[in-house]
PDB file of N, H, CA, C and O in Angstrom:
ATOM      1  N   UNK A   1     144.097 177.459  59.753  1.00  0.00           N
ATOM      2  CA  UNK A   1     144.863 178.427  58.961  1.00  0.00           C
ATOM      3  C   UNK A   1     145.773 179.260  59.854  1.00  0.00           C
ATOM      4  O   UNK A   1     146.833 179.676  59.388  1.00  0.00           O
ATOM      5  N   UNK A   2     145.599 179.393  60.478  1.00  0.00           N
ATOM      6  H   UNK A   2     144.738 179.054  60.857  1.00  0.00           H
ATOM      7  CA  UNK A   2     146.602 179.995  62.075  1.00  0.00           C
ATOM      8  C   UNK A   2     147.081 179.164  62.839  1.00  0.00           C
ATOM      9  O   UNK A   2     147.014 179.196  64.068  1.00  0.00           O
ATOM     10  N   UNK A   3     147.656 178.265  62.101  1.00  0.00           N
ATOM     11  H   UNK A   3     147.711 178.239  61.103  1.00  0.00           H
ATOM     12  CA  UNK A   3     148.481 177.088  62.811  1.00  0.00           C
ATOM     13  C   UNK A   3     150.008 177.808  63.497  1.00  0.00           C
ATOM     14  O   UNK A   3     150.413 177.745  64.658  1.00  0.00           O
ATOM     15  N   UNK A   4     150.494 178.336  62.564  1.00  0.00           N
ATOM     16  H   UNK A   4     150.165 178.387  61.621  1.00  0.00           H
ATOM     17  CA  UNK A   4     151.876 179.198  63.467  1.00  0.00           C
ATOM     18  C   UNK A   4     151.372 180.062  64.855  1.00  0.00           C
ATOM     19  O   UNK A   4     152.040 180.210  65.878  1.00  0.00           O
ATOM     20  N   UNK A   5     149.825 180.655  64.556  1.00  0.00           N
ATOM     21  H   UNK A   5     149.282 180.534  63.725  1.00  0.00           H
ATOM     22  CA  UNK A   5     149.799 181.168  65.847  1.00  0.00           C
ATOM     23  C   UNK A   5     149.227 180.536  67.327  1.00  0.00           C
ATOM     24  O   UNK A   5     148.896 181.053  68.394  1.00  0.00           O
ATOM     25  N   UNK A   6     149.281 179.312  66.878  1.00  0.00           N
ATOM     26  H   UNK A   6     149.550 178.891  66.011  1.00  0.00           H
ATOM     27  CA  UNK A   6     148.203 178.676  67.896  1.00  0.00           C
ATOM     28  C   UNK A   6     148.824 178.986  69.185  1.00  0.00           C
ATOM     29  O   UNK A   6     148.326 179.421  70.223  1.00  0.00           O
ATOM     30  N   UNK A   7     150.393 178.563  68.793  1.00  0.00           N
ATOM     31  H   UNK A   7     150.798 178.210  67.949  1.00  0.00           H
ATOM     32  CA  UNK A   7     150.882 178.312  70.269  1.00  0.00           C
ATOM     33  C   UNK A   7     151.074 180.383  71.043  1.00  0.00           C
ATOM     34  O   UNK A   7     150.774 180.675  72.201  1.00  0.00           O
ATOM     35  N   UNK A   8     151.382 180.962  70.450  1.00  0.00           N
ATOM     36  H   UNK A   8     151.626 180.725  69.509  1.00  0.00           H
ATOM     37  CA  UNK A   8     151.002 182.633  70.761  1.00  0.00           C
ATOM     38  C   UNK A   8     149.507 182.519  71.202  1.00  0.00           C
ATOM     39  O   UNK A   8     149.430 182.799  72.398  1.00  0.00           O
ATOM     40  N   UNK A   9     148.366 182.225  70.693  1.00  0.00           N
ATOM     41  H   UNK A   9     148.429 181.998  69.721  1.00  0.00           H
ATOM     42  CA  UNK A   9     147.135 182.360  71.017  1.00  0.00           C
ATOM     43  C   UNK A   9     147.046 181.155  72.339  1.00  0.00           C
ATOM     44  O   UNK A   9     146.758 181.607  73.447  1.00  0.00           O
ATOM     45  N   UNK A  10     147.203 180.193  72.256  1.00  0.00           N
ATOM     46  H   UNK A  10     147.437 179.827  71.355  1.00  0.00           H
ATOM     47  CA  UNK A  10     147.299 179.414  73.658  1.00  0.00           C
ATOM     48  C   UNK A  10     147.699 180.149  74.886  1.00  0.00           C
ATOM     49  O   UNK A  10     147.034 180.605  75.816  1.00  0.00           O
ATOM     50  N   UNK A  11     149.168 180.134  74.590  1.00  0.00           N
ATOM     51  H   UNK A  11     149.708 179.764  73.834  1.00  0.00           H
ATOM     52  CA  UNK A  11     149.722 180.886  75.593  1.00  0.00           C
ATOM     53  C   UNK A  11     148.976 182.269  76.438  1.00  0.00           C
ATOM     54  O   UNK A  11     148.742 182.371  77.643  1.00  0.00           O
ATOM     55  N   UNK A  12     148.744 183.135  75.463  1.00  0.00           N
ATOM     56  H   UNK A  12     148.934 183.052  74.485  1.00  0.00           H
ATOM     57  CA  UNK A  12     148.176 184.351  75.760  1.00  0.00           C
ATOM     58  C   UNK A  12     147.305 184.245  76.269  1.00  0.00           C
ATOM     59  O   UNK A  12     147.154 185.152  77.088  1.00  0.00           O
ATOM     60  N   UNK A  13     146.071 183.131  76.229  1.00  0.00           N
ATOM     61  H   UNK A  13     146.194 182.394  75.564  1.00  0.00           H
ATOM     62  CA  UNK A  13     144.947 182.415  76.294  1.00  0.00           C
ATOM     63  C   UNK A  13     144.927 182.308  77.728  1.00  0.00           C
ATOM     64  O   UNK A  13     144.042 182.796  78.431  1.00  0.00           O
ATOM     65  N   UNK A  14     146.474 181.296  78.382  1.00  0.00           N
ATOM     66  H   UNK A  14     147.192 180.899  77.810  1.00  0.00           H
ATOM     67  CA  UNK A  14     146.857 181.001  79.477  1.00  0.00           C
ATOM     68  C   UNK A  14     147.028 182.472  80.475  1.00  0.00           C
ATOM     69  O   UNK A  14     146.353 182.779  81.458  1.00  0.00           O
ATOM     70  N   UNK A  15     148.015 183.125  79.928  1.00  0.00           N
ATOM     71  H   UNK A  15     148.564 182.875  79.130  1.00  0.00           H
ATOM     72  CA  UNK A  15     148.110 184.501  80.612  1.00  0.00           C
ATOM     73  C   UNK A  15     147.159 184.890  81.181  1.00  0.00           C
ATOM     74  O   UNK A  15     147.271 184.874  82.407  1.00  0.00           O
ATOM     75  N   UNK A  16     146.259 185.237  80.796  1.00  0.00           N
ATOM     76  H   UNK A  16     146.168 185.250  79.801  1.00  0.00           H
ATOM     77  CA  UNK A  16     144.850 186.052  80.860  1.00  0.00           C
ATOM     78  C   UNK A  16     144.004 185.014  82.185  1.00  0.00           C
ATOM     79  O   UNK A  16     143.298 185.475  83.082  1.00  0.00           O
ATOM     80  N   UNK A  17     144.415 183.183  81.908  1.00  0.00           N
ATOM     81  H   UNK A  17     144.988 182.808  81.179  1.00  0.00           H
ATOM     82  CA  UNK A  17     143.634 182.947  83.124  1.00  0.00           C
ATOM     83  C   UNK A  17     144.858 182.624  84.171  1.00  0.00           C
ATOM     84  O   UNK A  17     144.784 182.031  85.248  1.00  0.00           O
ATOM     85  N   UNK A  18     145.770 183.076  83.660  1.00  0.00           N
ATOM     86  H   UNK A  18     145.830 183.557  82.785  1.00  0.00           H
ATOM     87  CA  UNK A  18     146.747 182.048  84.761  1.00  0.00           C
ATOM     88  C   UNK A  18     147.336 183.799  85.952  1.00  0.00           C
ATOM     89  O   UNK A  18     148.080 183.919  86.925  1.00  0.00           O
ATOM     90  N   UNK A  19     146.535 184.741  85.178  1.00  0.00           N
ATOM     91  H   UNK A  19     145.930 184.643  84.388  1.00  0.00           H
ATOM     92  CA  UNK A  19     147.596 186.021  86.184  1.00  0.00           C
ATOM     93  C   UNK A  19     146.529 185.684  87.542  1.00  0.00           C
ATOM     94  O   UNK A  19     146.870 185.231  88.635  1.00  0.00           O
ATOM     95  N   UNK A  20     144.919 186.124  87.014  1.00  0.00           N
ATOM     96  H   UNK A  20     144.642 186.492  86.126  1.00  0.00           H
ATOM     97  CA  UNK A  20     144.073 185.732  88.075  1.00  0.00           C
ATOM     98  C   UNK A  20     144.229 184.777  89.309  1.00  0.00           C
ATOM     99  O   UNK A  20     144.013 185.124  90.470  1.00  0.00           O
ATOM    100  N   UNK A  21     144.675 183.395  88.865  1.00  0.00           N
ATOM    101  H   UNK A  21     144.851 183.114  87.921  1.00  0.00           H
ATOM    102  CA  UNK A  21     144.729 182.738  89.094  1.00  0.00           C
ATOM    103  C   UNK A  21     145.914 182.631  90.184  1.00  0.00           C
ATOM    104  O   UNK A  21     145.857 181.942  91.203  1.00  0.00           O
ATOM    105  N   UNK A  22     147.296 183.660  89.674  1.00  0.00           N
ATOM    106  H   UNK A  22     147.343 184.220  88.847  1.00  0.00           H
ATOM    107  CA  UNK A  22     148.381 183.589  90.431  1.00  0.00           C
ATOM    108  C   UNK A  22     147.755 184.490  91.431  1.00  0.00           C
ATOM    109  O   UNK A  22     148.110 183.990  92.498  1.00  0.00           O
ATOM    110  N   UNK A  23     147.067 185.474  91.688  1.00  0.00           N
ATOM    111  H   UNK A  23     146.778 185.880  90.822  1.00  0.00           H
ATOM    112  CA  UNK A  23     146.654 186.343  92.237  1.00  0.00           C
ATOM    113  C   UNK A  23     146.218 185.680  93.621  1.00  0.00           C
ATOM    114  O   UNK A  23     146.807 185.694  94.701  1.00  0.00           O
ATOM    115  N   UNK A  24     144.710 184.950  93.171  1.00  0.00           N
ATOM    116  H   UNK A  24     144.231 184.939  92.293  1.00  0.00           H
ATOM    117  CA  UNK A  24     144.228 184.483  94.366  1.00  0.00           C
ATOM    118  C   UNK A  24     145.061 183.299  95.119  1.00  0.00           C
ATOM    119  O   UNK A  24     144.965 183.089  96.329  1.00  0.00           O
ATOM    120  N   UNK A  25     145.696 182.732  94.440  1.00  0.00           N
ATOM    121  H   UNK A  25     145.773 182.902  93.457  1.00  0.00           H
ATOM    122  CA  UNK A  25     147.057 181.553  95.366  1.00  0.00           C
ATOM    123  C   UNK A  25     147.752 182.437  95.872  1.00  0.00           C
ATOM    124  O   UNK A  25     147.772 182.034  97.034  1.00  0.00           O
ATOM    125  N   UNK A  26     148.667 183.855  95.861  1.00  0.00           N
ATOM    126  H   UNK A  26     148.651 184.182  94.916  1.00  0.00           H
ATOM    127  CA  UNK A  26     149.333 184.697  96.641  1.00  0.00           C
ATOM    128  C   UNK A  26     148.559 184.674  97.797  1.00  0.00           C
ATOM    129  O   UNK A  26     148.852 184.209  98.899  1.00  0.00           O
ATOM    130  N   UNK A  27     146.982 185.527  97.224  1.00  0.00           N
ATOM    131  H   UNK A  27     146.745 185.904  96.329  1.00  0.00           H
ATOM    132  CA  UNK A  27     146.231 185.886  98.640  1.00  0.00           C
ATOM    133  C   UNK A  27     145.861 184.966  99.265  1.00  0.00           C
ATOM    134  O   UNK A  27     145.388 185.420 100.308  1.00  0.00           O
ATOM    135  N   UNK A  28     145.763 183.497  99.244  1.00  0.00           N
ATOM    136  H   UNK A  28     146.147 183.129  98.398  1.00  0.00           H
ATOM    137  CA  UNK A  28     145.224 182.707 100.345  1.00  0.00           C
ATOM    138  C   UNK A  28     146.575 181.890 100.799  1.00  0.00           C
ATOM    139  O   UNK A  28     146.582 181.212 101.827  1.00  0.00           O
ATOM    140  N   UNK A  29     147.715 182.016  99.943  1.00  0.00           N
ATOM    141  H   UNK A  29     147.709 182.567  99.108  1.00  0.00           H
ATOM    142  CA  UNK A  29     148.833 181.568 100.331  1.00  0.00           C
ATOM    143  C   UNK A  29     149.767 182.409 101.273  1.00  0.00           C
ATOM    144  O   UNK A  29     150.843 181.972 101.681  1.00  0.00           O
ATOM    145  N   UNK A  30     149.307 183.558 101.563  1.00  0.00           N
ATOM    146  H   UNK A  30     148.433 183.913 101.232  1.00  0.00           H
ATOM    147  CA  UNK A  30     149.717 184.736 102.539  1.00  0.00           C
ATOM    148  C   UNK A  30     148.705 184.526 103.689  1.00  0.00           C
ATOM    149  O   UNK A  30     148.714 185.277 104.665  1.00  0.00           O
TER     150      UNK A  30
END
């Protein structure tokens, strides 16, 4: 029933693991 929001809820989904994620690749990439 939240088919229009999937791709908003994915995404956001992504955000949440992908900032972490950019975080620790900075720090071991520094």
């Amino acid at each position: 029933m939240r088919m229009p929001n999937a791709k908003m809820d994915i995404s956001y989904a992504l955000g949440k693991i992908s900032v972490p994620s950019i975080r620790e690749v900075a720090t071991l990439g520094w």
